[in-house]
N, C-alpha and C positions, 0 to 999 in steps of 0.2 A: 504494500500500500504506500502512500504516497505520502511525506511531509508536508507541511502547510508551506513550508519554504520551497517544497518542488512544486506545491501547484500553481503558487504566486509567479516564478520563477518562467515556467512554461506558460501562463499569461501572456506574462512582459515579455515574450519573444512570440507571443503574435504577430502577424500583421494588422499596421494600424487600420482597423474597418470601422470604427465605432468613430459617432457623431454625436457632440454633444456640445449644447451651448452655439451653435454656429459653426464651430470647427469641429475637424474629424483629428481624434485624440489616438493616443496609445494605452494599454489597460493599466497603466501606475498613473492613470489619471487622478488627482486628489478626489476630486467629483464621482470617483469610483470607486473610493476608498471604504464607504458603508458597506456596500454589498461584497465587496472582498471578505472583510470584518466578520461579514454574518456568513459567509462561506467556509469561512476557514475553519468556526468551531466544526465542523463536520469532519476534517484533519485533524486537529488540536487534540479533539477528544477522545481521539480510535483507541489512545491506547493508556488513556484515566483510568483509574482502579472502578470510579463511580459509575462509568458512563460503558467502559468498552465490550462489556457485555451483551447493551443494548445497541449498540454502534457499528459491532464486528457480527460474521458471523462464519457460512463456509460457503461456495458459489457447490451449484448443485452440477455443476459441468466440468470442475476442474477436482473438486474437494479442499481448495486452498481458502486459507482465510482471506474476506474480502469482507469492504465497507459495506453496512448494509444497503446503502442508496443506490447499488449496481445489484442488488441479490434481485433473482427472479422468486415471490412467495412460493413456500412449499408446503404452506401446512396453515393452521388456522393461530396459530401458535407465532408462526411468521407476521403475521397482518399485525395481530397483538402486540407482537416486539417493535413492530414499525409505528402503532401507534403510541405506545409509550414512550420509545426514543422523542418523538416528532414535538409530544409534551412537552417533554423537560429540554431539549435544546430552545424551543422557545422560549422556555423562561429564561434561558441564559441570553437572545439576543432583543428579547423585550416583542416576539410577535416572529413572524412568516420565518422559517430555518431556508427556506429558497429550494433547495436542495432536491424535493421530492417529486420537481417535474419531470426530471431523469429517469425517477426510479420507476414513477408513474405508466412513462409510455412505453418504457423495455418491457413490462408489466405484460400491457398491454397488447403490442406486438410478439410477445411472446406466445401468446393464444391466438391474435389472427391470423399471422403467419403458418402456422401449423395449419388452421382451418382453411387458409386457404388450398395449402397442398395438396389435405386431404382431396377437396372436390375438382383441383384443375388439374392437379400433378405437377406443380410449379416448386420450385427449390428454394422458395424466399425464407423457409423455415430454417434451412441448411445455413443461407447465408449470413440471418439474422446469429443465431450459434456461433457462428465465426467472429461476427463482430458483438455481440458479449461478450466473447473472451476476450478480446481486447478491450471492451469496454471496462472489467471487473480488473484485467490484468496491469492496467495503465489509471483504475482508480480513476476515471473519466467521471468528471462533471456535466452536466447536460442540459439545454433548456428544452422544453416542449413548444415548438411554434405548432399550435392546433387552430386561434382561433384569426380566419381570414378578415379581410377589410371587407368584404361582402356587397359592396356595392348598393342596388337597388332590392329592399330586404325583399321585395314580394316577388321576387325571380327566383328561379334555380340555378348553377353556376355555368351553366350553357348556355343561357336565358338572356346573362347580361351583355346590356348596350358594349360595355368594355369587358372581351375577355378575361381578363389579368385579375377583377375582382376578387376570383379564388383561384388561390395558387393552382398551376397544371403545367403539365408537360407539351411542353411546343416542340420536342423533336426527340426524335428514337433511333439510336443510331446502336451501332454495333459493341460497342465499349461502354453507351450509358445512355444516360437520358438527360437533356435539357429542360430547365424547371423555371414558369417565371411567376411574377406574384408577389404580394406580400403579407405577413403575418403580424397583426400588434397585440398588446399587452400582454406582451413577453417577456414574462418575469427573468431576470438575473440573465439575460441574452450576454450582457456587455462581460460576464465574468466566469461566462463558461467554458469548459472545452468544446464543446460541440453542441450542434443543434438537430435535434431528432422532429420531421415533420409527420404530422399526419390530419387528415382530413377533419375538419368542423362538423358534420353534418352529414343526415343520411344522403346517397349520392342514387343517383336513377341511373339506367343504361347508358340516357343522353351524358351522362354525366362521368365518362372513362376517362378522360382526360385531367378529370378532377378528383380521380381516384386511384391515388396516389401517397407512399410513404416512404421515408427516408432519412439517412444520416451524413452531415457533410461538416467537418473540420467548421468552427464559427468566425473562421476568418476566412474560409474560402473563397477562390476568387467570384466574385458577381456579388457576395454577401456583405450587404449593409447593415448597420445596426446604428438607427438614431436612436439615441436614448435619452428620457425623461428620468434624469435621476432625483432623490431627492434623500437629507437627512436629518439626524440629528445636531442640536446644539448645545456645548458648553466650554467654555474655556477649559483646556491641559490641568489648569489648577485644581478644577473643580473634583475631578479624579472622578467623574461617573463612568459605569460600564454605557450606560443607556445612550451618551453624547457619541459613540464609536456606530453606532448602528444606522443603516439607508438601505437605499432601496435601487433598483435599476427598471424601468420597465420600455421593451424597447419595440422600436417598427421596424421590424425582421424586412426588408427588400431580398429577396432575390431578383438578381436581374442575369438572365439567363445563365443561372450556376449548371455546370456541368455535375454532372452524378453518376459515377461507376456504376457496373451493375452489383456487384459485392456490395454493394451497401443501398441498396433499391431492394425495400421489401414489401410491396405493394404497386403494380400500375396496370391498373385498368380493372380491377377486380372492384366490381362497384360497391356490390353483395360485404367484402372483407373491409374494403375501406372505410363503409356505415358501420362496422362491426367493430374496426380499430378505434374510431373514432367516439364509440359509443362506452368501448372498454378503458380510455384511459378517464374520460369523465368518469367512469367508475369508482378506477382505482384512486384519480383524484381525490373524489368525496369521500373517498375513504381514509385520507391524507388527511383531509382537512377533520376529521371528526379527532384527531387528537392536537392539530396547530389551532381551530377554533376554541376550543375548550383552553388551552393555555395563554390565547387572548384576551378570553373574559377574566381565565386567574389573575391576571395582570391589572386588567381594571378593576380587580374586584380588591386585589391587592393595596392598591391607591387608594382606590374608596372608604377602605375599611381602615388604614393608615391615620389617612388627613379627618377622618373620625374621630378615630381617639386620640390624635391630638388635639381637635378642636374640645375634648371632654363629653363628647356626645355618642358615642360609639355603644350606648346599652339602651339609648333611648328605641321605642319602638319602630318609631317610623323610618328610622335609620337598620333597624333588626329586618322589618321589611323588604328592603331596598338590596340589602347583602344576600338575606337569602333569596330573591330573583335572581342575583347573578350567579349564585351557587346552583339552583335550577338547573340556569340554562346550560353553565358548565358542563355538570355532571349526566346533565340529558344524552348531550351532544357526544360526550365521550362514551356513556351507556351504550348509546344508539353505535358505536363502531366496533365495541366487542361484540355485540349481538350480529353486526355485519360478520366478525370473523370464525363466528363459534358457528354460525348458521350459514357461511360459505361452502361452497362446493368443489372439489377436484377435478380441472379439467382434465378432456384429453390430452391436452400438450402436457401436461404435469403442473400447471399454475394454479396456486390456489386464487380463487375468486371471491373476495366480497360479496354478500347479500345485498343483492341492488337495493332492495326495499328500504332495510334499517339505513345504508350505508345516505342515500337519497333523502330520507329521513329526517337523519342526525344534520345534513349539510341545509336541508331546508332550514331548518331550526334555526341552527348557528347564521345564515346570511336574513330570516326574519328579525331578528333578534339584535343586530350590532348596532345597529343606531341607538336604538332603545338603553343598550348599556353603555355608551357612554355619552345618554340622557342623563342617566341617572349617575352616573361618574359627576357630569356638571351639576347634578342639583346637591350630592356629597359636597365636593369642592367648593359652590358659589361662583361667583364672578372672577374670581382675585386669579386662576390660569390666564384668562385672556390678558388681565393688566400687569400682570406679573413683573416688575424690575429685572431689566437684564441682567444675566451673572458677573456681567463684569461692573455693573451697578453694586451689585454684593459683597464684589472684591475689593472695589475701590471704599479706602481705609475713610477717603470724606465721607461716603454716602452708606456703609455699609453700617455704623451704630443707628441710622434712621431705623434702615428697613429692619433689622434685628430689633427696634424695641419694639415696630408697629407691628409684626407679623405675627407677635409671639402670641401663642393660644395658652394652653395648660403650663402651670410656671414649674410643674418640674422635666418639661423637655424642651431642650435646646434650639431655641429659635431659629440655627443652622438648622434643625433638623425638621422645622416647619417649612422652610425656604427649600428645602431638595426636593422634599415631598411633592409642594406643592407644582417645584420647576418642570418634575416628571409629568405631575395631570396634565403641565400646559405643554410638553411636548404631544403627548395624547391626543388633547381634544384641538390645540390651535396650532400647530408644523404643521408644513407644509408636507412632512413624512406624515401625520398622522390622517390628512385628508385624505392621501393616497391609502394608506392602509384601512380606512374609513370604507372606501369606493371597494377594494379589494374585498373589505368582508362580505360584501353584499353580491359582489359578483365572482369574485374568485372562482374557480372549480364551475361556474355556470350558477350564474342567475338563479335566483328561487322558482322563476316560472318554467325552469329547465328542469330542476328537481319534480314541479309539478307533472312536468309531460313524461316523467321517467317510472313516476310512480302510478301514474294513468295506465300509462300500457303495461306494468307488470303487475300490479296488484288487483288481488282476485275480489272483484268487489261482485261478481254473480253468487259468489261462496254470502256473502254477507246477505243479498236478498233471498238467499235460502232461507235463511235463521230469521227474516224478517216473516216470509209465507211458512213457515213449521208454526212459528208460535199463533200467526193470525187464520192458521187453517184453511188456510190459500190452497187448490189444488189446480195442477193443470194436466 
């Protein structure tokens, strides 16, 4: 496995493709420095006393120890450990570990690719095995570009005025395929090794060209990456973990990238492509039932904090307020064991999530995040948004004001009303926290995606059964 020094290392010897700010950067860009940060515990940690149990584990193709964010699941047991991990490294970078859209889509393709073999006789499954092992062997990072710019939404990808809308293949040639298009909100694009694509949405017959998947190097030639970064703030002095952490989210361009066929596992299979695309939103939701739960700990954490410093933390309507966030937490994370206790063993060997709970659990968590950190700001009050800057705090003229005015309960440390408070205001008013704001709600697919997931797999004729038994309905 890889040091946090070799993956930083093999970044910064990219090529410079990323665009930010106006100009196209290199990846030791400062403005890239968050989502580095939030990358790296996934290195940092492999081989903690605390953590590397849940972090390591053995690749099912080689039997060598491997990160888990490269492991294809194998058991229900796997999902569990992955939810777990996905928890507690949250807590360590304050919200999203980035990390799990890798694991996601190998996941994923690991099951359509088989199926698709099975029914064409095509070798994508072979291929995809070859590159897992290099993926697991080289400790590869990875972004998922899934969802397209989509153009005119009441079309299908054949449908639109401008091609390009969703990504596809413009030419098939002997040695690969030519791919053009672009992908956005794409998480951690700028700081990954590579970018694994796969299709948005169910795809028709007409729709071959847009049914398509693949792996290609994230600085590959044609591959653009503008990125909208954004992070936290606090001066070096202030010594917070929370000031080190950001975010990357970026507009993947392909402009006519070349693609081997070794690493083409998907094109033109309409039927696998709906199937790929249908399974990492899967395995996504599944992701997210243990990273949302350790978002709400975090605002719950603050909440419950800036409480009992204020001397109010036993009154009821505050007892109220905490257990909502405790709810929703422990719902959402319920809701992902239930996915993996109640998962099934494909044919390819991948264990699968319970679409049901997994879909669920992710509703829940993206109904829910505004709401809590409503209730973060009705805890808090006003004083996040108006907050004195740290270096306000630092500065020896101005810093006895805010320490005598801040101070709540006289036996805690009026510094330690001001960090508290510094963190709700990176929460509710950064410019990181809007972004992660918009991410809870949409992240992994929208609530009205969970809606359409749980539509078509949940047995609701089973339920108007039990409705005609008890009312002696016959037909």
């Amino acid at each position: 496995m890889r040091t946090v020094e070799e993956y930083r290392n093999d970044l910064y010897s990219m090529k410079p493709n990323v665009y930010v700010g106006g100009k196209r950067v290199k990846r030791d860009d400062p403005r890239l420095r968050g989502g580095l940060y939030v990358m790296s515990k996934t290195f940092e940690l492999a081989d903690h006393p605390d953590y590397k149990d849940l972090l390591t584990t053995r690749s099912h193709l080689t039997g060598k120890k491997i990160n888990r964010f490269t492991h294809i699941n194998q058991s229900a047991e796997d999902l569990l450990a992955k939810q777990e991990m996905t928890r507690k490294l949250c807590h360590l970078v304050g919200g999203c570990i980035q990390r799990c859209m890798g694991c996601d889509a190998i996941n994923a393709l690991s099951i359509a690719t088989y199926a698709a073999d099975m029914e064409h006789g095509t070798d994508y499954s072979r291929r995809f095995a070859e590159y897992l092992k290099e993926f697991q062997g080289r400790d590869l990072t990875a972004a998922c570009a899934q969802t397209d710019v989509k153009g005119d939404r009441s079309r299908r990808p054949h449908e639109q005025e401008d091609p390009d809308m969703y990504l596809r293949v413009v030419e098939r040639r002997s040695d690969g395929i030519v791919v053009r298009g672009a992908k956005n909100c794409i998480t951690m694009s700028a700081v990954a090794d590579e970018i694994i694509v796969v299709p948005t949405r169910a795809m028709t017959p007409a729709d071959k060209d847009y049914s398509v998947a693949f792996a290609v190097p994230a600085d590959a030639e044609g591959v653009k990456i503008i990125s909208r970064t954004s992070s936290l703030r606090a001066p070096e002095e202030m010594n917070m973990p929370q000031a080190n952490v950001g975010d990357d989210e970026g507009f993947v361009i392909f402009d006519d990238v070349f693609v081997p066929w070794d690493r083409v596992f998907l094109c033109g299979e309409n039927k696998y492509a709906t199937l790929s695309a249908h399974l990492f939103a899967l395995f996504h939701r599944h992701s997210y039932t243990g990273c949302k739960p350790a978002t709400t700990d975090i605002v719950m954490g603050f909440g419950a904090l800036i409480a009992e410093y204020s001397n109010i933390y036993d009154k009821h309507n505050i007892r109220e307020k905490l257990v909502e966030l405790a709810s929703v937490a422990e719902l959402v994370y319920a809701a992902g064991i239930a996915s993996a206790i109640n998962g099934t063993k494909t044919p390819a060997g991948t264990f699968l999530p319970n679409e049901i709970y997994a879909n669920v659990g992710r509703r829940y968590a993206g109904l829910n995040y505004y709401h809590e950190l409503e209730i973060l700001a009705e805890l808090s009050g006003g004083l996040p948004a108006a907050l004195p800057f740290a270096e306000d705090f630092l500065n020896p003229e101005t810093r006895p004001y805010i320490e005598k005015y801040i101070k709540r309960r006289s036996d805690v440390p009026a510094e330690n009303v001001y960090r508290c408070l510094f963190g709700i205001s990176n929460i509710l008013c950064s410019s990181f926290g809007g972004v992660q704001a918009v991410a809870g709600v949409h992240g992994g697919g929208s609530p009205v995606m969970e809606d359409i997931a749980i539509w078509r797999s949940y047995n609701f004729e089973e339920k108007k059964e039990i409705a005609k038994y008890l009312t002696g309905i016959k037909e």
